[in-house]
C-alpha positions in Angstrom: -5.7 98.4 37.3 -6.4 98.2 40.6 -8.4 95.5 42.6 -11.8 96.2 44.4 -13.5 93.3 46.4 -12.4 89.8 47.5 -13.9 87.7 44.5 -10.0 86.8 43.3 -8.5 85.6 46.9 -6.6 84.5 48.1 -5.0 85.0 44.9 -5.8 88.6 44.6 -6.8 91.0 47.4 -8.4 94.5 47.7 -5.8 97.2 46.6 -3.4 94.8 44.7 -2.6 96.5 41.5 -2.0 94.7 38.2 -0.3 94.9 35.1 -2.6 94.0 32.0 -1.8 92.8 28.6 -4.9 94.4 26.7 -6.1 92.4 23.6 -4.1 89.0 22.8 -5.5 85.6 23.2 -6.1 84.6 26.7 -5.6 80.7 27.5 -7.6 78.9 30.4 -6.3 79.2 33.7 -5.1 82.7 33.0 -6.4 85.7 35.0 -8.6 87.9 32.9 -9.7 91.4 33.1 -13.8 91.2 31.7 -16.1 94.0 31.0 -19.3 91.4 31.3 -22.4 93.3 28.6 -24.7 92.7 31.9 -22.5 95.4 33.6 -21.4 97.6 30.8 -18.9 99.8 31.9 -17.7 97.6 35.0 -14.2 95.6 34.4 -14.4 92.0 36.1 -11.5 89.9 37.1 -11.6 86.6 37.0 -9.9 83.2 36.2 -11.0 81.8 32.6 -11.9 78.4 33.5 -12.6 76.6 30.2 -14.3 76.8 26.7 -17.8 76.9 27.0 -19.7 76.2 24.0 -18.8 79.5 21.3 -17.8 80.9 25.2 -15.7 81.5 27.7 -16.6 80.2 31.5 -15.1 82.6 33.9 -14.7 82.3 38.0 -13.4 84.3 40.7 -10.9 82.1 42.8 -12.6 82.4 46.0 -16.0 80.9 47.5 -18.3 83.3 47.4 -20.6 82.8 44.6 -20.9 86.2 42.7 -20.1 87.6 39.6 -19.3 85.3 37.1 -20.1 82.0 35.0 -21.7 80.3 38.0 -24.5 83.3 38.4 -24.3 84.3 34.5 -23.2 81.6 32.2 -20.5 81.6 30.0 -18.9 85.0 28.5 -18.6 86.2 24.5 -14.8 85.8 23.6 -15.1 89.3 23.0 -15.5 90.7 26.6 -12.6 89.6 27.5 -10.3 92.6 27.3 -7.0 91.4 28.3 -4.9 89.2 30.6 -2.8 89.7 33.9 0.9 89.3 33.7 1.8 90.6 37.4 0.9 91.6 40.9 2.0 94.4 43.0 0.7 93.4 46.2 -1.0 96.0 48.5 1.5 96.9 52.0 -0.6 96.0 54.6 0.2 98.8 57.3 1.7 98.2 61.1 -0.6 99.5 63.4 2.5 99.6 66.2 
């Protein structure tokens, strides 16, 4: 999976690529790959925060406020496709 947008930094930044456990039982704290039913079709990464009621809350790492628990509420256990193990961070290029 590749990243698109800067909800995740500084953790994770544009272009980073990740490796995904699909399925399993995710654990707060972990970083989360989401397909959120008010987007259907559109994967979400995020950082599962906490139990929320028969829910997961989910937020990206940095400021902005955007697409996650803050705007939406808390997430069905069951749009939570799978967890990050690693990073392959994007090479920034040398404009020299």
């Amino acid at each position: 999976m590749v990243v698109a947008g800067s909800s995740m930094e500084p953790t994770l930044s544009e272009g980073d690529r990740l490796l995904v456990r699909w399925g399993g039982a995710p654990r707060p704290g972990q970083v989360v790959v989401v397909e959120w039913m008010g987007r259907p079709g559109i994967l979400l990464v995020k950082r599962l925060i906490r139990r929320e009621g028969a829910g997961w809350w989910i937020e990206g790492d940095g400021e902005s406020l955007g697409n996650d628990s803050r705007s939406f509420g808390a997430i069905s256990p069951d749009e939570i496709l799978g967890t990050v193990l690693f990073r392959y961070q994007r090479r920034k290029r040398s404009r020299t």
